[in-house]
N, CA and C atoms of all chains as a GROMACS GRO file, in nm:
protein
  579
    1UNK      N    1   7.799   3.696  11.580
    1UNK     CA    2   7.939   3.655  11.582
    1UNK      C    3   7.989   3.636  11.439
    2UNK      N    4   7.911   3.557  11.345
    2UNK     CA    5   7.925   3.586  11.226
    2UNK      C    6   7.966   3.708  11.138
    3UNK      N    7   7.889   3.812  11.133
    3UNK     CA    8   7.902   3.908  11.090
    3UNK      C    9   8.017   3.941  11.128
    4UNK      N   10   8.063   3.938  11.252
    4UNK     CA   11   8.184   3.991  11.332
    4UNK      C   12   8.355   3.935  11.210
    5UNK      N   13   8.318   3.800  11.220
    5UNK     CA   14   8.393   3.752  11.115
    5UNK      C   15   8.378   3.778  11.012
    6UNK      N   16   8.271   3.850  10.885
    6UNK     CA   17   8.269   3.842  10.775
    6UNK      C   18   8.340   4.014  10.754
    7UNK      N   19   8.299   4.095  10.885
    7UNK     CA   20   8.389   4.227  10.845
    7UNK      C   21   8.552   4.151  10.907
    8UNK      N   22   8.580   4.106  10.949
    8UNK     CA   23   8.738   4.074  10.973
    8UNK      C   24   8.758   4.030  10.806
    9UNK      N   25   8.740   3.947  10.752
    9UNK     CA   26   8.754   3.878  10.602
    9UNK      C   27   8.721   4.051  10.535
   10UNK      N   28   8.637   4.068  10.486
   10UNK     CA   29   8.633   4.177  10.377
   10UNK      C   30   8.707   4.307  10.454
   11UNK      N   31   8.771   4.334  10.581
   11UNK     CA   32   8.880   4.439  10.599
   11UNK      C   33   8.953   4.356  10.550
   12UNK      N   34   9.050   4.209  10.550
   12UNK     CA   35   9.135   4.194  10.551
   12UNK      C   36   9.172   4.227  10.424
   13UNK      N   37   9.058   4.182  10.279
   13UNK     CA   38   9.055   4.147  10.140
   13UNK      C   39   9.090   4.282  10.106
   14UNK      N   40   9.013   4.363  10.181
   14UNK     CA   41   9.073   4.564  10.136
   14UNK      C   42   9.201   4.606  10.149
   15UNK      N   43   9.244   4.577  10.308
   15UNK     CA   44   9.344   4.607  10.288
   15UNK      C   45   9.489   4.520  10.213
   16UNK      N   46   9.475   4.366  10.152
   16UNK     CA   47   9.570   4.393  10.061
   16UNK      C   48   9.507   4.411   9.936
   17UNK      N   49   9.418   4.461   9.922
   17UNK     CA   50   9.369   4.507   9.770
   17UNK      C   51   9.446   4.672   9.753
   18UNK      N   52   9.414   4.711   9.893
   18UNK     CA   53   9.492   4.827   9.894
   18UNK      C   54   9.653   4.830   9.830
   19UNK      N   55   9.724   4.731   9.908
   19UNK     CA   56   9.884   4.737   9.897
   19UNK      C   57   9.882   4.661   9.735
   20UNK      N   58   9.814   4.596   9.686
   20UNK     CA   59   9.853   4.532   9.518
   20UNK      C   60   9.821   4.698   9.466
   21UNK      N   61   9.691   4.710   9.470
   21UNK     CA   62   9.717   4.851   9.343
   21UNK      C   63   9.751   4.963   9.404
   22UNK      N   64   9.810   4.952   9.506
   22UNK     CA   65   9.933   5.075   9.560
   22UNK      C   66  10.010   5.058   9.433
   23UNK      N   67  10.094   4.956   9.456
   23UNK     CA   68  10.223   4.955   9.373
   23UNK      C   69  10.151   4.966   9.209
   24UNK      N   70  10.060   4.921   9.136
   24UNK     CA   71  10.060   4.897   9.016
   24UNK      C   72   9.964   5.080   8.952
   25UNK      N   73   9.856   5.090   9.034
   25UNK     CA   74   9.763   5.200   9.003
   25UNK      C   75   9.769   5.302   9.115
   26UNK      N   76   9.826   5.371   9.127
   26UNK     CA   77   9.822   5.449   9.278
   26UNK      C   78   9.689   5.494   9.301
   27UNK      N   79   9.631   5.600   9.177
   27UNK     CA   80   9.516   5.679   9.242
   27UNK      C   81   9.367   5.593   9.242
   28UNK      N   82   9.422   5.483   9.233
   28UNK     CA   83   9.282   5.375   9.197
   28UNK      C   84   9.285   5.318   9.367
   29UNK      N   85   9.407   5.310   9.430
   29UNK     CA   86   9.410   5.238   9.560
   29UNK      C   87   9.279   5.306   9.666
   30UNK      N   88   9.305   5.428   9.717
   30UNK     CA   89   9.220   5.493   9.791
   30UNK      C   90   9.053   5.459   9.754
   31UNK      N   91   9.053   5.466   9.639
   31UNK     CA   92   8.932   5.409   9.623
   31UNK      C   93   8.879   5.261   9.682
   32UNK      N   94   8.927   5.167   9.688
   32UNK     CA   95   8.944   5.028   9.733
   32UNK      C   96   8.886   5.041   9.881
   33UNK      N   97   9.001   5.162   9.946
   33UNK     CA   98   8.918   5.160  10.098
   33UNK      C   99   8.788   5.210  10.123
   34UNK      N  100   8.769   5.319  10.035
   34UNK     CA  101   8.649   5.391  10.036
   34UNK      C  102   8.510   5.272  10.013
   35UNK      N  103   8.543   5.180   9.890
   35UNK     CA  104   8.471   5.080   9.904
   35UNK      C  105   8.489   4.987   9.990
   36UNK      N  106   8.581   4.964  10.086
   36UNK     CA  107   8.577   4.867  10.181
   36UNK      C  108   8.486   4.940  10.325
   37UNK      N  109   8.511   5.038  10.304
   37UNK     CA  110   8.465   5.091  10.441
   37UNK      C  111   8.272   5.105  10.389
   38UNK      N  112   8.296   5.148  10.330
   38UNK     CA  113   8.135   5.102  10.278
   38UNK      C  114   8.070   4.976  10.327
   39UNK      N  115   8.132   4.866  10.269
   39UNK     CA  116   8.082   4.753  10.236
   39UNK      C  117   8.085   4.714  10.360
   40UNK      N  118   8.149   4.745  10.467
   40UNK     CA  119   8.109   4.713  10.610
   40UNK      C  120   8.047   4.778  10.686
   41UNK      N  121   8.033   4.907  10.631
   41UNK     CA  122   7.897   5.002  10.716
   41UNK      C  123   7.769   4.935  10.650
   42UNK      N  124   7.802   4.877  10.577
   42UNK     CA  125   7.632   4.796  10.522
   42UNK      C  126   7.615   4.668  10.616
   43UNK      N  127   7.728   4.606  10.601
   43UNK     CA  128   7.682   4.466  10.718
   43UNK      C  129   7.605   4.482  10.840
   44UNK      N  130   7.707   4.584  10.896
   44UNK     CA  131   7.674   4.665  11.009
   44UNK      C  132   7.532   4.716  11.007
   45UNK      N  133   7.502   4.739  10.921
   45UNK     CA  134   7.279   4.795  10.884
   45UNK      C  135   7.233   4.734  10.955
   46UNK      N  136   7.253   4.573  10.935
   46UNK     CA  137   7.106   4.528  10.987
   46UNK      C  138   7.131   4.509  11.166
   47UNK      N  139   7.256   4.455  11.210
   47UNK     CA  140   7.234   4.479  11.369
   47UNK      C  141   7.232   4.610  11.417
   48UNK      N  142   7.240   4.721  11.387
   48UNK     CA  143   7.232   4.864  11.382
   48UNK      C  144   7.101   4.849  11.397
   49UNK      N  145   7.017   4.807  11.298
   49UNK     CA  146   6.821   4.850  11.263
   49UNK      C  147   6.792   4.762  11.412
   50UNK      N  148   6.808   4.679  11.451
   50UNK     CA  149   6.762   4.573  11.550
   50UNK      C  150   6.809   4.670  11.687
   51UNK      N  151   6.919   4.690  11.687
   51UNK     CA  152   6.958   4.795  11.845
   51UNK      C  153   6.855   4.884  11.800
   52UNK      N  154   6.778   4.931  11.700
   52UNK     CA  155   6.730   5.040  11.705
   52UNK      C  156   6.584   5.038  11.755
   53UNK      N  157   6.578   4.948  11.718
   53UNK     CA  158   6.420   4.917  11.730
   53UNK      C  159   6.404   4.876  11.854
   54UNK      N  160   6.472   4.837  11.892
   54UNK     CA  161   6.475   4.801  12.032
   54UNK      C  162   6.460   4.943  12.182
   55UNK      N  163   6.549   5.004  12.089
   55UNK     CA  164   6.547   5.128  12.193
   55UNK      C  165   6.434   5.209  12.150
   56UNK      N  166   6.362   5.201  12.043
   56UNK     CA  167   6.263   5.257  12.014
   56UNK      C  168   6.131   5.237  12.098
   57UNK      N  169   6.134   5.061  12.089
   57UNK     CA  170   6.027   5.005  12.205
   57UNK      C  171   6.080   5.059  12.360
   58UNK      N  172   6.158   5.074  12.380
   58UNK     CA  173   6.171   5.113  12.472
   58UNK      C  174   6.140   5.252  12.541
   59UNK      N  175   6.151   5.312  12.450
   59UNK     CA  176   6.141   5.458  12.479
   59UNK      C  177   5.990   5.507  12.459
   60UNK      N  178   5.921   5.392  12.361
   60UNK     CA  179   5.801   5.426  12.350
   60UNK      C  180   5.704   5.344  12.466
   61UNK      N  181   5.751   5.269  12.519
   61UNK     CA  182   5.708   5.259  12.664
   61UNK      C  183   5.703   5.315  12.780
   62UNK      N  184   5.841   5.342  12.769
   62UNK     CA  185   5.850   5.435  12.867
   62UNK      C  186   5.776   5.590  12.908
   63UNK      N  187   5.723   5.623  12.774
   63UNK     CA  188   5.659   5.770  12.772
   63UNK      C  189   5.730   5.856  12.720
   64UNK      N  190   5.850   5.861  12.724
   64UNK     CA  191   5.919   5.932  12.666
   64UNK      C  192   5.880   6.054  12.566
   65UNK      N  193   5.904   6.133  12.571
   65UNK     CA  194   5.814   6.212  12.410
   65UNK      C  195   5.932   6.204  12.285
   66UNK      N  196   5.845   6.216  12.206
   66UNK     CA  197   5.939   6.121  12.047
   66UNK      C  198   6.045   6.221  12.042
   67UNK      N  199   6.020   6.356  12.028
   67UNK     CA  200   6.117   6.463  12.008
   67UNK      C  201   6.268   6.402  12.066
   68UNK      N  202   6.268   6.396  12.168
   68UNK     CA  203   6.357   6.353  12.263
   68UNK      C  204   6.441   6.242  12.197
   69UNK      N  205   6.392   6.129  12.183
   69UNK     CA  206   6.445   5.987  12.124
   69UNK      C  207   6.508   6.002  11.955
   70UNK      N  208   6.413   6.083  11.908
   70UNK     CA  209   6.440   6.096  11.760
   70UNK      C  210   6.598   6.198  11.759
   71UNK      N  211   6.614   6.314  11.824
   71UNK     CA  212   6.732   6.386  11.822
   71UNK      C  213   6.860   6.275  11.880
   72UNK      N  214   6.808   6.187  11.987
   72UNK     CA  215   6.958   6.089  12.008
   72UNK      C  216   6.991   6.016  11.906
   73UNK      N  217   6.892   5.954  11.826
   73UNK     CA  218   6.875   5.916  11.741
   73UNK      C  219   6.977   5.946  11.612
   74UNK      N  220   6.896   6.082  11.612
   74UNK     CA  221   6.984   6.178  11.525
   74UNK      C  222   7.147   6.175  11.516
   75UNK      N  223   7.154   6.210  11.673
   75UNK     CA  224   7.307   6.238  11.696
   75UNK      C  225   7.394   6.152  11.686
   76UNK      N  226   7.350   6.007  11.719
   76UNK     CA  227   7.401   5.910  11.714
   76UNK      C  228   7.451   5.884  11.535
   77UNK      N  229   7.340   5.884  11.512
   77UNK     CA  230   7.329   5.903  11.320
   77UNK      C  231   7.448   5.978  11.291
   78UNK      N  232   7.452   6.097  11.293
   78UNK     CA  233   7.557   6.171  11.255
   78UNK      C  234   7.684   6.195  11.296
   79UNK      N  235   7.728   6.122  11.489
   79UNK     CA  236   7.845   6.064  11.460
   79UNK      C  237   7.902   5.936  11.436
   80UNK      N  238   7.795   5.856  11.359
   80UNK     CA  239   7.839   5.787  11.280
   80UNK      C  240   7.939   5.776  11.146
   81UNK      N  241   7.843   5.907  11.101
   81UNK     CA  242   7.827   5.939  10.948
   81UNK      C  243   7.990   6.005  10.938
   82UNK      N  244   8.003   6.096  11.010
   82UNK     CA  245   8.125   6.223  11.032
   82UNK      C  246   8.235   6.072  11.042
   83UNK      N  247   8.243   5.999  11.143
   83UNK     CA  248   8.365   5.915  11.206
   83UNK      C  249   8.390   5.840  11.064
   84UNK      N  250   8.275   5.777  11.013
   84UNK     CA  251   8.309   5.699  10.865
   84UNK      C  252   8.420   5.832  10.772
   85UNK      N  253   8.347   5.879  10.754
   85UNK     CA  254   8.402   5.992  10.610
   85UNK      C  255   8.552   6.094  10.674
   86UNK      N  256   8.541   6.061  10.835
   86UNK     CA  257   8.672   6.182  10.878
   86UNK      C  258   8.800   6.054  10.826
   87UNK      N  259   8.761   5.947  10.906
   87UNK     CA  260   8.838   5.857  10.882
   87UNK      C  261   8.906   5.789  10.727
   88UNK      N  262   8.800   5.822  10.634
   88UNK     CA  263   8.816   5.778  10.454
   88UNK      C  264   8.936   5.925  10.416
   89UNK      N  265   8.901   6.033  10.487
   89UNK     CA  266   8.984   6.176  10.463
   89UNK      C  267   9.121   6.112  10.501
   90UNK      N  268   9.139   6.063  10.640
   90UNK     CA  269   9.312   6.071  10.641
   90UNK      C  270   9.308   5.914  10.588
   91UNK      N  271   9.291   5.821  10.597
   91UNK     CA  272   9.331   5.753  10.478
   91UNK      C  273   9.343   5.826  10.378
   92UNK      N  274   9.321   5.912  10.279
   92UNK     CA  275   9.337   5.990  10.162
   92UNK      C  276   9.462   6.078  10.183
   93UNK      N  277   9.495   6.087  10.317
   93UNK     CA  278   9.644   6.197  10.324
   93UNK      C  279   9.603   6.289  10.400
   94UNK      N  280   9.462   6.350  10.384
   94UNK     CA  281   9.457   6.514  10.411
   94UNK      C  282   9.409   6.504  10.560
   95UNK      N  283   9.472   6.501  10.666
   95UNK     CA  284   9.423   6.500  10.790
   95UNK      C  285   9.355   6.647  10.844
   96UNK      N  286   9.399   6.698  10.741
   96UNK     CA  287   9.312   6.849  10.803
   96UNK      C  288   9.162   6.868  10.768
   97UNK      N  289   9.119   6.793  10.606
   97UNK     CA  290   8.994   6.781  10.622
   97UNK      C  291   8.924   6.697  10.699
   98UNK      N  292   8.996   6.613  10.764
   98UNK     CA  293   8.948   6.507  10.851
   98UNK      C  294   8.932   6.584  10.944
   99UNK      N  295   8.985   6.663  11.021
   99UNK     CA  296   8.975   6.735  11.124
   99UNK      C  297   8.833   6.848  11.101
  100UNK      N  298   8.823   6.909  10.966
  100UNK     CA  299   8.744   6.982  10.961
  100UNK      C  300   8.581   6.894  10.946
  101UNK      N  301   8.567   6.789  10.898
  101UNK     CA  302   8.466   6.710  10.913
  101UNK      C  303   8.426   6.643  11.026
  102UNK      N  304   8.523   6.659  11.127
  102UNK     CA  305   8.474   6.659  11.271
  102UNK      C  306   8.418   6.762  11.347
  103UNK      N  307   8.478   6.859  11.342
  103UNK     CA  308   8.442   7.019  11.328
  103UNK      C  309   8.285   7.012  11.289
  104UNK      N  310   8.270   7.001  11.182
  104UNK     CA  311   8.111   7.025  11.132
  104UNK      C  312   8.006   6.919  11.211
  105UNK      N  313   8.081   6.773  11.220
  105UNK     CA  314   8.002   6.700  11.300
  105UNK      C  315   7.934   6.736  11.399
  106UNK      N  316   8.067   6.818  11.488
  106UNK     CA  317   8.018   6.836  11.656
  106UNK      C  318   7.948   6.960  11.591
  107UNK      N  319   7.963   7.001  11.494
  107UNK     CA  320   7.866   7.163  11.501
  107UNK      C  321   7.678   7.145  11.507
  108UNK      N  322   7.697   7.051  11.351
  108UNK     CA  323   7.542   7.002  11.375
  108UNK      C  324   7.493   6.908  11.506
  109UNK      N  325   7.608   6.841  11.526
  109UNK     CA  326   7.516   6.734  11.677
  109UNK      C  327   7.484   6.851  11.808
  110UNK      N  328   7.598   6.938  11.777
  110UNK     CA  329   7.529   7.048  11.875
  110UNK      C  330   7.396   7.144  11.823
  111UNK      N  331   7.355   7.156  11.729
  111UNK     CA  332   7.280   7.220  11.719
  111UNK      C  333   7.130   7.161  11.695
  112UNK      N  334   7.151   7.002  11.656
  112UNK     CA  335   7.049   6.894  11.694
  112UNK      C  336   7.027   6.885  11.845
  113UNK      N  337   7.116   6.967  11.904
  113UNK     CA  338   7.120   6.908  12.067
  113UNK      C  339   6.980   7.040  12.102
  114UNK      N  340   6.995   7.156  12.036
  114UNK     CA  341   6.948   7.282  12.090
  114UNK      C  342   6.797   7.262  12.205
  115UNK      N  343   6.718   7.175  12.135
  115UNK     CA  344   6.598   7.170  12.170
  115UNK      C  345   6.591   7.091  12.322
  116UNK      N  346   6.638   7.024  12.316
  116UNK     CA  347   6.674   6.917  12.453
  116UNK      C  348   6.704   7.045  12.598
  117UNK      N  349   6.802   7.114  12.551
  117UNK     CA  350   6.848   7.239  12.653
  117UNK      C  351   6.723   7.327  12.645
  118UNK      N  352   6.627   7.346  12.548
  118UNK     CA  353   6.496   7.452  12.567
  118UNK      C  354   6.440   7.362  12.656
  119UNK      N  355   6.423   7.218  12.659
  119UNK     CA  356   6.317   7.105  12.746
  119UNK      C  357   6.394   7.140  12.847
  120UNK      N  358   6.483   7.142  12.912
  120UNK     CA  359   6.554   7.127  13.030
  120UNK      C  360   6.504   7.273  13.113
  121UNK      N  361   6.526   7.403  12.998
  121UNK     CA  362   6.486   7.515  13.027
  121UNK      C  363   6.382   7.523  13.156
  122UNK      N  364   6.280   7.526  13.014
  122UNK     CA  365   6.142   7.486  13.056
  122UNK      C  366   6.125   7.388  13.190
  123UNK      N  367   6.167   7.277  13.204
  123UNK     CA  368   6.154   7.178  13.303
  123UNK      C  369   6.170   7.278  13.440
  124UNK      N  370   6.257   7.333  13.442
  124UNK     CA  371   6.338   7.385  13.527
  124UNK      C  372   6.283   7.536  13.602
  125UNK      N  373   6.202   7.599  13.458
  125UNK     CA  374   6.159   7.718  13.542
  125UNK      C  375   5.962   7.645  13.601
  126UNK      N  376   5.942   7.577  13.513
  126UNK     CA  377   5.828   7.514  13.619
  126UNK      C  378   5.888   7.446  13.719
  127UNK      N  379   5.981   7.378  13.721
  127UNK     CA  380   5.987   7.341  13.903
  127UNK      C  381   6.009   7.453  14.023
  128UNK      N  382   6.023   7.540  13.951
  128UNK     CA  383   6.099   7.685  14.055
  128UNK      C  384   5.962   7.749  14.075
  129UNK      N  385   7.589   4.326   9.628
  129UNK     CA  386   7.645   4.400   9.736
  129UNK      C  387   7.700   4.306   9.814
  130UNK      N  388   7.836   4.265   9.751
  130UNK     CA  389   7.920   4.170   9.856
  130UNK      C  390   8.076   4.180   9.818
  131UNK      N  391   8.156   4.141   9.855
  131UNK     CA  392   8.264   4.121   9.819
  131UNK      C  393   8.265   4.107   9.681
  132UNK      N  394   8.234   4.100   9.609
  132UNK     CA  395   8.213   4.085   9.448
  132UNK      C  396   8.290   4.211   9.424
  133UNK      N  397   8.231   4.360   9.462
  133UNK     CA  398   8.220   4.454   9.436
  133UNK      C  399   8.374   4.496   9.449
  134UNK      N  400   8.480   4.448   9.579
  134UNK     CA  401   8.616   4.496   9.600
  134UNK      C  402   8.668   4.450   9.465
  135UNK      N  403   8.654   4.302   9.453
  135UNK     CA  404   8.734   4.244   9.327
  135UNK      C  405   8.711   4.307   9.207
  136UNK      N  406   8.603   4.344   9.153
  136UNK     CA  407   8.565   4.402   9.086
  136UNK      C  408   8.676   4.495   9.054
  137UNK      N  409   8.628   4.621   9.152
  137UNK     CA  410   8.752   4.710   9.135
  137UNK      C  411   8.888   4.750   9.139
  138UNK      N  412   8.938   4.648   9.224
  138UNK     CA  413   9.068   4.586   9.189
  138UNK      C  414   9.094   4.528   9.069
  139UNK      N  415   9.066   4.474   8.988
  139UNK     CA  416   9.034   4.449   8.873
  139UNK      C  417   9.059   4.545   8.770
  140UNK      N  418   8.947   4.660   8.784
  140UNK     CA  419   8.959   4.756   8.687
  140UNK      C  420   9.102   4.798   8.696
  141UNK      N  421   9.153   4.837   8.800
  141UNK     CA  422   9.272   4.883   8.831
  141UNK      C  423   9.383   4.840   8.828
  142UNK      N  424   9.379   4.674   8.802
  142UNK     CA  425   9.510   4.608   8.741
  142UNK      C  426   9.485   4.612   8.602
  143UNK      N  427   9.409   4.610   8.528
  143UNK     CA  428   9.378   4.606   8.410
  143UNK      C  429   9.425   4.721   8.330
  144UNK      N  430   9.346   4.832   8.428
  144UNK     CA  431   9.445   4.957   8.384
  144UNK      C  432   9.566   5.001   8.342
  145UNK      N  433   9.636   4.904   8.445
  145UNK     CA  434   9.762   4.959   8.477
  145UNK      C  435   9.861   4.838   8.378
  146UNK      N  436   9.787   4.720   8.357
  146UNK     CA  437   9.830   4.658   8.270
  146UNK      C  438   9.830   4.752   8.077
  147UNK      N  439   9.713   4.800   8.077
  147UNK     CA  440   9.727   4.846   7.950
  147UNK      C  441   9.768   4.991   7.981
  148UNK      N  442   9.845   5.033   8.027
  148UNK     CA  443   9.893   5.110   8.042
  148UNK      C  444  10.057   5.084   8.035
  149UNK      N  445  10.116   4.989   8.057
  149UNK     CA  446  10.238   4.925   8.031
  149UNK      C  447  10.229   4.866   7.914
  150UNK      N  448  10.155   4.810   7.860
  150UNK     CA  449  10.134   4.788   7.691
  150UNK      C  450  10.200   4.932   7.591
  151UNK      N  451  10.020   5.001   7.610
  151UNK     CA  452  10.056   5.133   7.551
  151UNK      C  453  10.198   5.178   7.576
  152UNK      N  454  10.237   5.224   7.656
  152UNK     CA  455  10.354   5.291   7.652
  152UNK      C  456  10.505   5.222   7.599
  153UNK      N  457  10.458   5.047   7.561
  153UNK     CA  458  10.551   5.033   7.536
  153UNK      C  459  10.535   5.009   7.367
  154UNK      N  460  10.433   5.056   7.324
  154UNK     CA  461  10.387   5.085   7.216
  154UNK      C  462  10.392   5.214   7.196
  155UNK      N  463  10.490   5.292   7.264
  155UNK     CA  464  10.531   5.460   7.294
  155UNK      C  465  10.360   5.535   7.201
  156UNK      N  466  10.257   5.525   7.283
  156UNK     CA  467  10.171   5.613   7.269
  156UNK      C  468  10.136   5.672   7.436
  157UNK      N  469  10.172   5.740   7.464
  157UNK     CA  470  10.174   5.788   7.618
  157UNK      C  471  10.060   5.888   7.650
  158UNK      N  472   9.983   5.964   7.502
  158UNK     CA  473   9.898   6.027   7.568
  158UNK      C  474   9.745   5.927   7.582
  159UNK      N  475   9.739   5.817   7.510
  159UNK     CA  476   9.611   5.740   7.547
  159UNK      C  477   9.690   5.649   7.651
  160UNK      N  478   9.748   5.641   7.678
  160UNK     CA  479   9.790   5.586   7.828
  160UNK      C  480   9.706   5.673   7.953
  161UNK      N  481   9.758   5.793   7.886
  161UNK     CA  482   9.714   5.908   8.037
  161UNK      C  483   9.524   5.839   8.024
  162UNK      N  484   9.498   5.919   7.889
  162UNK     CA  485   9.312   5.863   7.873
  162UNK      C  486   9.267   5.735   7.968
  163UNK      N  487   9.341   5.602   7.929
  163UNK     CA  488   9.305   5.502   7.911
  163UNK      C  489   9.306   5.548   8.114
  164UNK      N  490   9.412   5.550   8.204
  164UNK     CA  491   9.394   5.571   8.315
  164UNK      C  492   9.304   5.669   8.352
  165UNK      N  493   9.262   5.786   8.278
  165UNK     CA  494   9.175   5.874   8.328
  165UNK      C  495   9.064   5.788   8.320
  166UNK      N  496   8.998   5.674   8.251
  166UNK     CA  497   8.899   5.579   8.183
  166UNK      C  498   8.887   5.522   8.300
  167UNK      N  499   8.971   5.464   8.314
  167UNK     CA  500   8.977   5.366   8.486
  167UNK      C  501   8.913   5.397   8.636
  168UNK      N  502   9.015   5.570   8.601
  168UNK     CA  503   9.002   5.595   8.756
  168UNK      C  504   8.815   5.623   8.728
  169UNK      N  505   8.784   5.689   8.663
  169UNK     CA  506   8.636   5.758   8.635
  169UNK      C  507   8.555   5.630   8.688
  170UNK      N  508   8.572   5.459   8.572
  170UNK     CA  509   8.500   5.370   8.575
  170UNK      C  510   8.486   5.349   8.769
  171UNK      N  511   8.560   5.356   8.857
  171UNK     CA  512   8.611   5.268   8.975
  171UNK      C  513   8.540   5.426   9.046
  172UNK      N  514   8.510   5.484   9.031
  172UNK     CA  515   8.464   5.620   9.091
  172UNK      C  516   8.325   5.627   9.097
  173UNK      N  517   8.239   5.586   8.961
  173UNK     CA  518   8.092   5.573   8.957
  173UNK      C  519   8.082   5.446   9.016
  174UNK      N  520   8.145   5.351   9.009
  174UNK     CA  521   8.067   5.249   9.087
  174UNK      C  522   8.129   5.279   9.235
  175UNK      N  523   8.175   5.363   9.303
  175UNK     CA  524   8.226   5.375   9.452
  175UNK      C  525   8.108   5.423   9.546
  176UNK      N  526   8.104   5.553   9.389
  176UNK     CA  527   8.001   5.674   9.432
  176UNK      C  528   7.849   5.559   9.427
  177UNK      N  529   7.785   5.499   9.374
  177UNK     CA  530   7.722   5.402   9.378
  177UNK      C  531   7.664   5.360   9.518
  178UNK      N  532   7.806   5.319   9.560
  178UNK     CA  533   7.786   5.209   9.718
  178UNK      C  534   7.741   5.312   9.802
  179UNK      N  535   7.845   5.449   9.813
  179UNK     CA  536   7.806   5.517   9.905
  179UNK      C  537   7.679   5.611   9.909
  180UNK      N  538   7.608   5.630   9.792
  180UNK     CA  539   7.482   5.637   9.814
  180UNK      C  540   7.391   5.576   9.842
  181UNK      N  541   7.377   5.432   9.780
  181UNK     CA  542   7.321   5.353   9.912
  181UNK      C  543   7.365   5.334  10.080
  182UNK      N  544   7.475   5.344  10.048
  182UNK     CA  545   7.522   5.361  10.184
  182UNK      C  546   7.417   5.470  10.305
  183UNK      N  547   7.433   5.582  10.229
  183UNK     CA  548   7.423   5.727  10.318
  183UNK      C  549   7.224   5.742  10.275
  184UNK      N  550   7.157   5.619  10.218
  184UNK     CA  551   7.077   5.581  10.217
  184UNK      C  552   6.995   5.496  10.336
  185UNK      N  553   7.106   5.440  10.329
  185UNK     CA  554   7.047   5.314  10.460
  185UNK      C  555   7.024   5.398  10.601
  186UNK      N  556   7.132   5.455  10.568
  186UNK     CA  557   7.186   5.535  10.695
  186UNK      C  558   7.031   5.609  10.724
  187UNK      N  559   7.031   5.696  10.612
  187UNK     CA  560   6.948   5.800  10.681
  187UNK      C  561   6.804   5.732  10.753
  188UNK      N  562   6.772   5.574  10.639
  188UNK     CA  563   6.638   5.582  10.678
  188UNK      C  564   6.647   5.477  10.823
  189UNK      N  565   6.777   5.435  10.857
  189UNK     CA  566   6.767   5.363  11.007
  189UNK      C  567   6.804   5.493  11.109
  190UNK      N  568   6.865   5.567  11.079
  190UNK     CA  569   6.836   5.705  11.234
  190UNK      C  570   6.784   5.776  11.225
  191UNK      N  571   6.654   5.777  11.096
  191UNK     CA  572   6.590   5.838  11.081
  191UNK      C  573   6.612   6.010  11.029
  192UNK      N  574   6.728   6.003  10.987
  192UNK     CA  575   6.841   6.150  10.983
  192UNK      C  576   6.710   6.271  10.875
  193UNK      N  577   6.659   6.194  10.832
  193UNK     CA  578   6.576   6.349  10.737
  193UNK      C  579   6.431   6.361  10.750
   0.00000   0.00000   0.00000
């Protein structure tokens, strides 16, 4: 719950850090968010590592084979990564690279996906 | 790695923009441009900074490489 409050305080501190050196430094502002959005994908680390580990025990109980867990893993990872940086793009103005960094997102999470559809393959012509 | 780091760069960037209203009213306008190219650069390496730790953390909690 804490944490919850300490990103409400450091968004709030960004965004009027944003609107002071709007008016005084323009091309210095954008930067401000870029470091704000940072500085809360870091808070965010450590209950992130704890959900993780968690589903890790889990999956490694379950039997699961690692391949499997590590690509959600993955995917999860990378639409993380894409949503942070599409989002820093149109803050910056350019909504089209924002658009195109979603684009690439879904390209690699699909192609992290590939192996999962060969398991399914496979699953499928041994049950037949 | 805390709030230190926003003020910080807010900072650089009023500072900037303060000697940048100096200078110019000391009509030297091309180290004005410098003195802001100085700024934006300074507030850029330390951005680029965070977000490599950033895209650090990242990789080694989803395990991305």
């Amino acid at each position: 719950m804490n944490t919850l409050i300490k990103i409400i305080g450091i968004a709030f501190i960004g965004t009027i850090l944003y609107q002071v050196l709007k008016k005084t430094q323009t091309d210095v502002a954008p930067l401000t968010l870029l470091a704000t959005g940072c500085l809360l994908l870091f808070i965010l680390a450590e209950p992130l590592t704890e959900a993780v580990n968690v589903f890790r025990g889990l999956s490694e109980k379950s039997g699961l084979n690692n391949g499997l867990f590590s690509s959600i893993l993955r995917i999860i990872g990378i639409g993380y990564l894409t949503e942070y940086s599409s989002s820093i793009c149109e803050d910056g103005g350019c909504v089209s690279l924002s658009k195109k960094i979603e684009l690439a997102g879904k390209t690699v999470i699909l192609l992290t996906a590939l192996p999962i559809f060969n398991g399914i393959g496979e699953l499928l012509s041994s049950l037949l | 790695m805390g709030v230190g780091i926003l003020f910080k760069i807010a900072g650089i960037g009023i500072v900037t923009a303060i000697i940048n209203i100096i200078l110019e009213k000391s009509d030297k306008k091309e180290i004005a441009t410098f003195v802001t190219l100085a700024g934006l650069i300074l507030v850029l390496v330390l951005v680029l900074e965070m977000i490599s730790g950033l895209f650090g953390s990242l990789k080694t909690i989803f395990s991305l490489e």
